[in-house]
N, CA and C atoms as a LAMMPS dump frame, in Angstrom:
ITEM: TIMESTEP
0
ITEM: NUMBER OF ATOMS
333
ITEM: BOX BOUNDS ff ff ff
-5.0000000000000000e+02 5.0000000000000000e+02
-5.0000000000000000e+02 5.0000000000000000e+02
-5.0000000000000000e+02 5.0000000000000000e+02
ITEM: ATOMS id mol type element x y z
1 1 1 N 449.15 189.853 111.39
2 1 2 C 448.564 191.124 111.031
3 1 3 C 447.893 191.01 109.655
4 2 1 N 447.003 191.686 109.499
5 2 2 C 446.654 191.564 108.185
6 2 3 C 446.916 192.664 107.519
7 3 1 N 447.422 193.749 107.533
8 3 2 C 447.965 194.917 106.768
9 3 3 C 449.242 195.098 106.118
10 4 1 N 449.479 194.498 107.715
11 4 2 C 451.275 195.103 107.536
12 4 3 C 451.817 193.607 107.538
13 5 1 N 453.583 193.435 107.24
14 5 2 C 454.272 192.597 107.704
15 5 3 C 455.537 192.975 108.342
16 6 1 N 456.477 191.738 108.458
17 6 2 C 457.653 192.713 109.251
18 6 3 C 458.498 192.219 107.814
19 7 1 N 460.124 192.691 107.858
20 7 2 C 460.644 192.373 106.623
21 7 3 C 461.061 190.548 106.788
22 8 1 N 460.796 190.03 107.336
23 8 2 C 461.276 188.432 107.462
24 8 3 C 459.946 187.863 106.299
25 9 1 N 458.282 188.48 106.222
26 9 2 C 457.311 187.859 105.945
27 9 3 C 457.915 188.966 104.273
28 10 1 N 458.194 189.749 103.951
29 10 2 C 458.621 190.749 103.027
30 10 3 C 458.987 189.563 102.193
31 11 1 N 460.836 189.28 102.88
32 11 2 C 461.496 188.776 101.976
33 11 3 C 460.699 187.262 101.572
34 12 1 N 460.356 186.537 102.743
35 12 2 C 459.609 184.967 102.08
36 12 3 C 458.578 185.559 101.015
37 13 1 N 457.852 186.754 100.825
38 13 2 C 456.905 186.805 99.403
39 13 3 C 457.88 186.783 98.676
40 14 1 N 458.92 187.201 98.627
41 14 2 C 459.579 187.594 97.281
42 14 3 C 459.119 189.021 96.849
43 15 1 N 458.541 189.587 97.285
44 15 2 C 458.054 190.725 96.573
45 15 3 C 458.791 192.018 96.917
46 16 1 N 459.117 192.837 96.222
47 16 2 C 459.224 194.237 96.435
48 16 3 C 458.356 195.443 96.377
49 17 1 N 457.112 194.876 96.253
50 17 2 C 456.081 195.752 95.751
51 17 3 C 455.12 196.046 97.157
52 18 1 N 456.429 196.725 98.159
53 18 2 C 455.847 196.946 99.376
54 18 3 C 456.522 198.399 99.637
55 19 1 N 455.376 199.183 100.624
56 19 2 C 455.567 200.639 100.935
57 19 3 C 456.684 200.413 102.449
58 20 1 N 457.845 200.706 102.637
59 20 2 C 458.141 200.39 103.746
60 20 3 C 457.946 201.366 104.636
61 21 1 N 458.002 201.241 105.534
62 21 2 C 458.053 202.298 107.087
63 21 3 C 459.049 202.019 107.818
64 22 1 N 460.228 202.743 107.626
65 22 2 C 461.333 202.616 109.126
66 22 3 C 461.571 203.768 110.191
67 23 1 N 461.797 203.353 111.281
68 23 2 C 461.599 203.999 112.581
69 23 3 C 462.791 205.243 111.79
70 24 1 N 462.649 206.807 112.319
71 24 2 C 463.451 207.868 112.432
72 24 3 C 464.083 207.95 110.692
73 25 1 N 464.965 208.719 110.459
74 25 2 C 465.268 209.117 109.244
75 25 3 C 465.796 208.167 108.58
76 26 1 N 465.913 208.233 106.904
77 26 2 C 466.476 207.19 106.201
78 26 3 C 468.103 207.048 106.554
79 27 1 N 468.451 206.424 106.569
80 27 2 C 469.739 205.775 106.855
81 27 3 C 470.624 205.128 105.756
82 28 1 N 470.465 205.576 104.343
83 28 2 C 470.878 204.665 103.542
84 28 3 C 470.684 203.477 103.32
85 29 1 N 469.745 202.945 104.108
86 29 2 C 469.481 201.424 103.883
87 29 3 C 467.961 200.852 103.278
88 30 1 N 467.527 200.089 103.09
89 30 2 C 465.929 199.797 103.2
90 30 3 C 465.495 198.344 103.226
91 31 1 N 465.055 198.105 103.356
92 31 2 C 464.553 196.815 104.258
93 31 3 C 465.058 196.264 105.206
94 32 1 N 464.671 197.025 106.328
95 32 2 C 465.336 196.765 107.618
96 32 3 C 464.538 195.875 108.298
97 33 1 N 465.377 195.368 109.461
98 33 2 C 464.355 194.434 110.215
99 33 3 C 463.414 194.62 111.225
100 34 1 N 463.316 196.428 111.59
101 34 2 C 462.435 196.524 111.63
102 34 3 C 461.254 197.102 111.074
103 35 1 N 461.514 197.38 110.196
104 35 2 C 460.688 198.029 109.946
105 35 3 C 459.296 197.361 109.659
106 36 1 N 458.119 198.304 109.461
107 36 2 C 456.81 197.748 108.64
108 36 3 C 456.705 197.875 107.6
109 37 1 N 455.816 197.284 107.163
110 37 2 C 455.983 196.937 105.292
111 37 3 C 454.411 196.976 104.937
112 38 1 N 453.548 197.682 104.239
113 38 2 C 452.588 197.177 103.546
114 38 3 C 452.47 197.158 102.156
115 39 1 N 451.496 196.641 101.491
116 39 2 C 451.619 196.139 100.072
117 39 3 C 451.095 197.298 99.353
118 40 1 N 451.648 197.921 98.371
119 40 2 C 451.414 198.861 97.079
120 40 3 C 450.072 198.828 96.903
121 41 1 N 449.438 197.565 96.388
122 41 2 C 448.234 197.735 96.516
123 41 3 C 447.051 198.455 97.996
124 42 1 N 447.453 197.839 99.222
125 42 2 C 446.821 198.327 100.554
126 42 3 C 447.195 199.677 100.228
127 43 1 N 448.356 199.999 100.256
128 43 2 C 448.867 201.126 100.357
129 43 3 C 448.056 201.949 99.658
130 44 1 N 447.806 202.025 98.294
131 44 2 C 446.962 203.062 97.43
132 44 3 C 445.425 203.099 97.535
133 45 1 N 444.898 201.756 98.114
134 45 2 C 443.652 201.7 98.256
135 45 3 C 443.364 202.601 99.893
136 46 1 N 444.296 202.212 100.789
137 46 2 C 443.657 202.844 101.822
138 46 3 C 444.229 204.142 102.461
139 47 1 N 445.556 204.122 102.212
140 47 2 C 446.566 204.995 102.762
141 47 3 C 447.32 206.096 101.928
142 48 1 N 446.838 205.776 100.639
143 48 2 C 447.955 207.313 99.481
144 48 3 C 446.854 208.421 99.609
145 49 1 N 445.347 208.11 99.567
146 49 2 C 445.301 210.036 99.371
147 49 3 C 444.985 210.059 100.758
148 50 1 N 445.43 209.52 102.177
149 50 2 C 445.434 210.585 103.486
150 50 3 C 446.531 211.152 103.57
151 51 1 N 447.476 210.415 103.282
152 51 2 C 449.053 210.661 103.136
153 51 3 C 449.063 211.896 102.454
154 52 1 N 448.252 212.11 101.33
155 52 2 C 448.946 212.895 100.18
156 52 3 C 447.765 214.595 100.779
157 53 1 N 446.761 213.775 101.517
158 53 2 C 446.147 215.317 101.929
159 53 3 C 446.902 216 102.994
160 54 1 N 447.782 215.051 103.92
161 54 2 C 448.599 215.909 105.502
162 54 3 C 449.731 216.562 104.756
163 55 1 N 450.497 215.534 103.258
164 55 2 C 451.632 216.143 102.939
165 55 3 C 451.639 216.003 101.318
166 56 1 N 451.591 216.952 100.818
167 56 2 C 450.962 217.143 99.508
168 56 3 C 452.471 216.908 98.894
169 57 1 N 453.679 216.804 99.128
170 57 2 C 454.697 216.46 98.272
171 57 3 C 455.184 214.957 98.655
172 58 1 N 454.42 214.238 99.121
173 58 2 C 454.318 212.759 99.269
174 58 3 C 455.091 211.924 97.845
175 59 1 N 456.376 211.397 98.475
176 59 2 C 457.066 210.573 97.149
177 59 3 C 456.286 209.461 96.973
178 60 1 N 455.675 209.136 96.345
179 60 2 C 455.462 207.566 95.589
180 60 3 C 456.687 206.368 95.913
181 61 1 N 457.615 207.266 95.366
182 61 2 C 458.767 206.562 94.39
183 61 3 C 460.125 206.797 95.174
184 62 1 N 459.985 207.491 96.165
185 62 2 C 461.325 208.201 97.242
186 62 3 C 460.603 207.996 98.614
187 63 1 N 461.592 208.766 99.127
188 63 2 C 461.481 208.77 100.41
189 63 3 C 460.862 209.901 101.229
190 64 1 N 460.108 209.631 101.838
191 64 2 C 459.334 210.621 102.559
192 64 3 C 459.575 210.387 104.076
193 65 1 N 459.943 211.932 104.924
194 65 2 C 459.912 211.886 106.134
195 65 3 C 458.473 212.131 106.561
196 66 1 N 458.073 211.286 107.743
197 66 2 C 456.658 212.276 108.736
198 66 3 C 456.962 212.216 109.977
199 67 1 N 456.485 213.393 110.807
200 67 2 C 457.118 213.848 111.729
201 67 3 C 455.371 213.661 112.829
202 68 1 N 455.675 213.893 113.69
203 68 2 C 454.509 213.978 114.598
204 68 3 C 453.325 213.968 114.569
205 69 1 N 453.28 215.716 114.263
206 69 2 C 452.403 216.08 114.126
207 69 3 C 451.6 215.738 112.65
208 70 1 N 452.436 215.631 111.747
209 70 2 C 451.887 214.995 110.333
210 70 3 C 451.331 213.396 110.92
211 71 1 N 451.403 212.522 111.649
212 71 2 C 451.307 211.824 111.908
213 71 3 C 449.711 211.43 112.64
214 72 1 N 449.993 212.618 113.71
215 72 2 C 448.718 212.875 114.466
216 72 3 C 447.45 213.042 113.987
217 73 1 N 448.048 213.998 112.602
218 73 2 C 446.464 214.101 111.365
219 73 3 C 446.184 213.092 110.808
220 74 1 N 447.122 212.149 110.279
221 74 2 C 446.541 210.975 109.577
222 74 3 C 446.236 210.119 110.575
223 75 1 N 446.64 209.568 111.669
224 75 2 C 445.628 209.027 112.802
225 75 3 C 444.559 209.423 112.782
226 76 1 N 444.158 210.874 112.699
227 76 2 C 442.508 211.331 112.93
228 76 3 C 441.885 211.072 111.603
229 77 1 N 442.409 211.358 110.536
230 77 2 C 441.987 211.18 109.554
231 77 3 C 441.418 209.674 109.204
232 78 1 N 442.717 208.549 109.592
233 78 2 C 441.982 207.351 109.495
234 78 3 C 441.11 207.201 110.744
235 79 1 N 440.8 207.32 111.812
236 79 2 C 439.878 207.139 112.769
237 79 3 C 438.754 207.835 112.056
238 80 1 N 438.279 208.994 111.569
239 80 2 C 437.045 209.172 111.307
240 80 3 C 436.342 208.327 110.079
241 81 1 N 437.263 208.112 109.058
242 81 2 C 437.109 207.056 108.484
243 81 3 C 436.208 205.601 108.723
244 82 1 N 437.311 205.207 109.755
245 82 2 C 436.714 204.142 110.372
246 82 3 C 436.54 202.93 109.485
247 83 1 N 435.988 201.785 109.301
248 83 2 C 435.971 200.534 108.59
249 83 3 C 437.834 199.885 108.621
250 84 1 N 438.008 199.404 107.4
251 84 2 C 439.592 199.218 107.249
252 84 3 C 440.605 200.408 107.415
253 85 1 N 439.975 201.344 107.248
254 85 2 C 441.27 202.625 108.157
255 85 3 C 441.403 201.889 109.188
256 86 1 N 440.388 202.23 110.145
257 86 2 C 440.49 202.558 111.537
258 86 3 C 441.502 200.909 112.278
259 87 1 N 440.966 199.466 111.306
260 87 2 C 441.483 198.367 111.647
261 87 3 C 443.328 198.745 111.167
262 88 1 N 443.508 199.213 110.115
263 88 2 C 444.863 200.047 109.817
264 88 3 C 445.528 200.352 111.073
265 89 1 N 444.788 201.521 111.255
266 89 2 C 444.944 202.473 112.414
267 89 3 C 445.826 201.851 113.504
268 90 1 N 444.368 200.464 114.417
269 90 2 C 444.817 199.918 115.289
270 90 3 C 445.846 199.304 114.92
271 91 1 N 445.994 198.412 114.255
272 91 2 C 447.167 197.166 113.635
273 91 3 C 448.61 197.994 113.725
274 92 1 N 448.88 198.776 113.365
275 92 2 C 449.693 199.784 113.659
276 92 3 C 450.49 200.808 114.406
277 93 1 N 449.36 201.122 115.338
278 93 2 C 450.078 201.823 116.553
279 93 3 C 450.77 201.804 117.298
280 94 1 N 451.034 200.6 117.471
281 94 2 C 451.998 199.857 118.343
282 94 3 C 453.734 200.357 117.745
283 95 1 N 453.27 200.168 116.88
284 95 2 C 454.887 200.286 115.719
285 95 3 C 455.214 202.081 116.013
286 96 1 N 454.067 202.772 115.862
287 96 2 C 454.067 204.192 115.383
288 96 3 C 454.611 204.781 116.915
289 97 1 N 453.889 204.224 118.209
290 97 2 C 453.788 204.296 119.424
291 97 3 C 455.386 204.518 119.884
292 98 1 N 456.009 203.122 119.824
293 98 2 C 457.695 202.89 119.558
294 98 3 C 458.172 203.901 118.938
295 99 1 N 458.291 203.809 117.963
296 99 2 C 459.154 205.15 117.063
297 99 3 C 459.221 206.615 117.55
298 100 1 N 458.027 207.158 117.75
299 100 2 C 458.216 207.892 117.924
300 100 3 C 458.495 208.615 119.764
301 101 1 N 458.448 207.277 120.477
302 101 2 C 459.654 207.532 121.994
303 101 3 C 460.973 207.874 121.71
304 102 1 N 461.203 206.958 120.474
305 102 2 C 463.085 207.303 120.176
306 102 3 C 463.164 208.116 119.278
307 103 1 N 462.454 208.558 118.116
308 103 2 C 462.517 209.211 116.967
309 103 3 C 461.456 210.556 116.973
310 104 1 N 461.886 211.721 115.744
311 104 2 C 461.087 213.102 115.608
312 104 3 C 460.072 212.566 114.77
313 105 1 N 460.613 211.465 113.565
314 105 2 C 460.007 211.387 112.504
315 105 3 C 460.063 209.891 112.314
316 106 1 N 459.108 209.269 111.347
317 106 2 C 459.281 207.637 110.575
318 106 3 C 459.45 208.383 109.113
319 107 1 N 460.382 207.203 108.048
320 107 2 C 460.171 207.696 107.206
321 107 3 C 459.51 206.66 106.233
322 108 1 N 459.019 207.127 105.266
323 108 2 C 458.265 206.165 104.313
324 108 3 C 458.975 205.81 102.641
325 109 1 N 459.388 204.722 102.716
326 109 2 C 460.159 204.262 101.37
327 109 3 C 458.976 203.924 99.992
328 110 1 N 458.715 204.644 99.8
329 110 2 C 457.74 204.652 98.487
330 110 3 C 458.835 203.232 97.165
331 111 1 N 457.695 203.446 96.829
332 111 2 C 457.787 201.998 95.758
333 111 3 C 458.9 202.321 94.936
């Protein structure tokens, strides 16, 4: 993928300077194995102000739930976009697709 990783490619950077995504509510934990992971940087260049226009109290730094329908807008939002959104978009769905068969919400582990 070129956006995202899973946490196995996480931990070999060494880095922590990744936005995580885990399936359904936080759980006390974070860096799970499944979750998705993209980099602080991707993250602010392509993905903090759609995030921050569907849900204007968007943690940076905590944890943020999104639920469906918050979900559904930033899909449209990156599709009209289009360029590296929309490659976002696709690279992704698959993950978003999953989650939300078993789950209301993903939540997002800010930096």
């Amino acid at each position: 993928m070129k956006y995202f990783i899973d946490e196995k490619q996480r931990k070999e950077s060494g880095s922590t300077c990744y936005f995580e995504f885990q399936r359904g509510k936080y759980d006390e934990k974070c860096w799970k194995e499944d979750s998705l992971n993209i980099s602080d940087e991707d993250f602010h260049k392509l993905l903090a102000d759609i995030f921050l226009e569907v849900i204007p109290d968007f943690d940076y730094f905590g944890i943020t739930e999104v639920n469906f329908e918050q979900w559904e807008r930033i899909k449209g939002i990156l599709s009209e976009k289009g360029g590296e959104h929309k490659e976002i978009l696709t690279e992704s769905e698959p993950w978003f697709c999953e989650n939300f068969k078993d789950f209301d919400v993903f939540t997002v582990w800010g930096m």
